[in-house]
N, C-alpha and C positions, 0 to 999 in steps of 0.2 A: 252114575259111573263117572268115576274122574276123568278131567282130560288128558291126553295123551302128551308127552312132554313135549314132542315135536311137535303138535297144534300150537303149546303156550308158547313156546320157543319162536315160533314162525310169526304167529297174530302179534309177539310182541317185540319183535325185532330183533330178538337177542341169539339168531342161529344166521348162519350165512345164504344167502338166497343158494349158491352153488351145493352148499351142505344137503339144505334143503330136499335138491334136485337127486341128489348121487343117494338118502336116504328113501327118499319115495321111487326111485327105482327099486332099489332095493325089494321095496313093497308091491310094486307091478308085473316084477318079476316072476312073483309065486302064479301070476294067470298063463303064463308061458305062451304069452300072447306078441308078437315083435310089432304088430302094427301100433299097438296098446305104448310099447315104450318110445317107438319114433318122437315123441312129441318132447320128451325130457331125455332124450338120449341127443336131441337136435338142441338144445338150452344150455346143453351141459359142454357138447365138443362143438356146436358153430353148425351153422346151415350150408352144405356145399351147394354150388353156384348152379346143380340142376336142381336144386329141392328149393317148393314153394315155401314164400315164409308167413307167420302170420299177418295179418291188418298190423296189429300192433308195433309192428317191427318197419314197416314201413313207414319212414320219416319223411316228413315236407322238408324246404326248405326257400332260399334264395339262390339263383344263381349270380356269381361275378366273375366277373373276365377283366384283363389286360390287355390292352391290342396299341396296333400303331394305325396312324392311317395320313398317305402323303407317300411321297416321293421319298427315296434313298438319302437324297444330298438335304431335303426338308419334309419332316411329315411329325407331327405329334404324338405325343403317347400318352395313353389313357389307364391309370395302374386300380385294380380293384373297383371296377363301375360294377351297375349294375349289368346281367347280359340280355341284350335285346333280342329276341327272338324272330321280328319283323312282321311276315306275313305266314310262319312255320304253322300248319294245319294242326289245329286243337290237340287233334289224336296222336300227333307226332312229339309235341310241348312235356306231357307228365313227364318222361323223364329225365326231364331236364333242371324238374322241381320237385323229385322226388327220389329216394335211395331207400335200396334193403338192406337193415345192420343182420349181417348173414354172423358175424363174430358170437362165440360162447356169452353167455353171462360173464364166468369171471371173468375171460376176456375186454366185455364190452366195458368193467368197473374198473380194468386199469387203463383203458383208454379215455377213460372220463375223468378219471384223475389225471394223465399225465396231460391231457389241454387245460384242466382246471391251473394247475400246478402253471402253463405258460403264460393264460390267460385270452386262450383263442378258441376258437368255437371250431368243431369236429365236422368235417368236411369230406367231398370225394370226388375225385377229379374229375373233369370232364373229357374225354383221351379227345388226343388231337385232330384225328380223323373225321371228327366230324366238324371242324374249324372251316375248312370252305363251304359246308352246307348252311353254317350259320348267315356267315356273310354271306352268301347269294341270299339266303332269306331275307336280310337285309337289303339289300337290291345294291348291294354293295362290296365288290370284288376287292376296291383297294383296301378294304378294311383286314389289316393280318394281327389276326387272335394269337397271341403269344401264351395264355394260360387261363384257364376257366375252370370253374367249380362250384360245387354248390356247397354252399355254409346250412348247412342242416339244424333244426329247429331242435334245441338242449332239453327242452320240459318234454317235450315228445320220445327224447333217447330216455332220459329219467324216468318215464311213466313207462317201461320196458319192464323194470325189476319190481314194481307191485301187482301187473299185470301177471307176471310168471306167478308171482307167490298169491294170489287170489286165484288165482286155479290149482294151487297146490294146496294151499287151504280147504278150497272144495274138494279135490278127491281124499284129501285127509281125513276130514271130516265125514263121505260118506265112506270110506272105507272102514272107518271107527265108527261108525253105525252098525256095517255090517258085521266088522268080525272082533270088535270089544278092541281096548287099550292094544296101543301101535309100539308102545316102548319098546320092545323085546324086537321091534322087526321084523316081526314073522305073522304071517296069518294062516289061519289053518283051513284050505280052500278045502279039505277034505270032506267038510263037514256041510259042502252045501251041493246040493244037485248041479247036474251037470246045467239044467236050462237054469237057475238060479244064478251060477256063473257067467251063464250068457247075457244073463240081463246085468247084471254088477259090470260086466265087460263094457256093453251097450252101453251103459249109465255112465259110464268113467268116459268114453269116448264125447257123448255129449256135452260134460263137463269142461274137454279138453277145446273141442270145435265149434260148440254153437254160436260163438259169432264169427261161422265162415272163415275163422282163421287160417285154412287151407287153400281159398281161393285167390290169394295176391302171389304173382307168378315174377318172370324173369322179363315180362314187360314192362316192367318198371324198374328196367335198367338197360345198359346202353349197348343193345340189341334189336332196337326197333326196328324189324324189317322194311316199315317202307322206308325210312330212313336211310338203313344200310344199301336201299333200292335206288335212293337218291343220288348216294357217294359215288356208288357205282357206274352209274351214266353219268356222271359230272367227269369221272376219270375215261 
């Protein structure tokens, strides 16, 4: 059996990773299944800030900050250092070196272009509120943090859109196992048992989560409760 033109299109680069997505919904759709499409319905419009996002979406990084430190009338300034963390409890640290690109695909490629295009690397701020917790971790009060962030790691944002399209490849592929050439868009679930479609469901679900892509949640962003437990008693 020939392959299907969105297989070749996909495996050889010449279809748009977003295309891609809005197509093979298309095709998920026929299982009339929502939990089935959450996975490329979240690819296609952006992850909102309660829904967990994949491993793979999850980027390392560096943090840098900006601070002063001294007196009014003399003190220094320190612009883009690295940020010190001090003696901040291991558990508390990830997210201070790590972010969720929660943004669409095609979203995340014009954001990659338009830093490429400045010549700066894609970052995310670190909000202010947590600037005296930094410095007491520091063991150091006069130290005033004027801006931080983390500069997020590029090859890791870039390994995002072969990641989507190697799992879309794979339901492609088994879905063109199961129900013959995908050109047309349609498959004719008619023609299989009802537990048949349970298992094609079950299988596609696998294909989508087996490497626990479900399990990186909103702690890995700037939410840390004991943290925000810290602020709290400092105030």
């Amino acid at each position: 059996m020939a392959k299907s033109q969105i297989i070749k299109d996909l495996a050889n680069g010449s279809i748009d990773t977003q295309i891609a997505l809005k197509r093979t919904k298309v095709l998920l759709q026929e299982f009339d299944d929502e939990r089935l499409l959450e996975w490329v319905n979240y690819e296609i419009e952006g992850y909102p800030n309660d829904v967990e996002v994949p491993e793979y979406r999850r980027i390392s990084g560096q943090s840098f900050c900006s601070y002063i430190k001294g007196t009014m009338s003399r003190f220094l300034k320190y612009s883009n250092v690295p940020l010190s963390l001090g003696n901040m409890p291991e558990n508390e640290r990830e997210i201070f070196y790590y972010a969720n690109m929660r943004e669409s695909v095609g979203a995340l490629k014009g954001t990659i272009h338009e830093y490429e295009k400045k010549g700066t690397s894609i970052g995310r701020i670190i909000p202010a509120e947590y600037y005296p917790y930094i410095a007491k971790c520091n063991n150091d009060m006069g130290m005033v943090i004027q801006s931080a962030e983390i500069q997020l790691n590029m090859p890791q944002i870039l390994n995002i859109f072969p990641k989507v399209e190697n799992k879309l490849l794979d339901i492609l592929r088994y879905l063109e196992k199961q129900f013959g050439n995908l050109d047309e868009l349609d498959i004719d679930v008619d023609n299989k048992s009802e537990q048949e479609l349970k298992e094609i469901v079950n299988h596609i679900y696998v294909l989508i989560y087996n490497d626990q892509s479900v399990t990186i949640g909103n702690d890995n962003e700037f939410n840390n409760s004991n943290i925000a437990s810290s602020i709290k008693t400092e105030n």
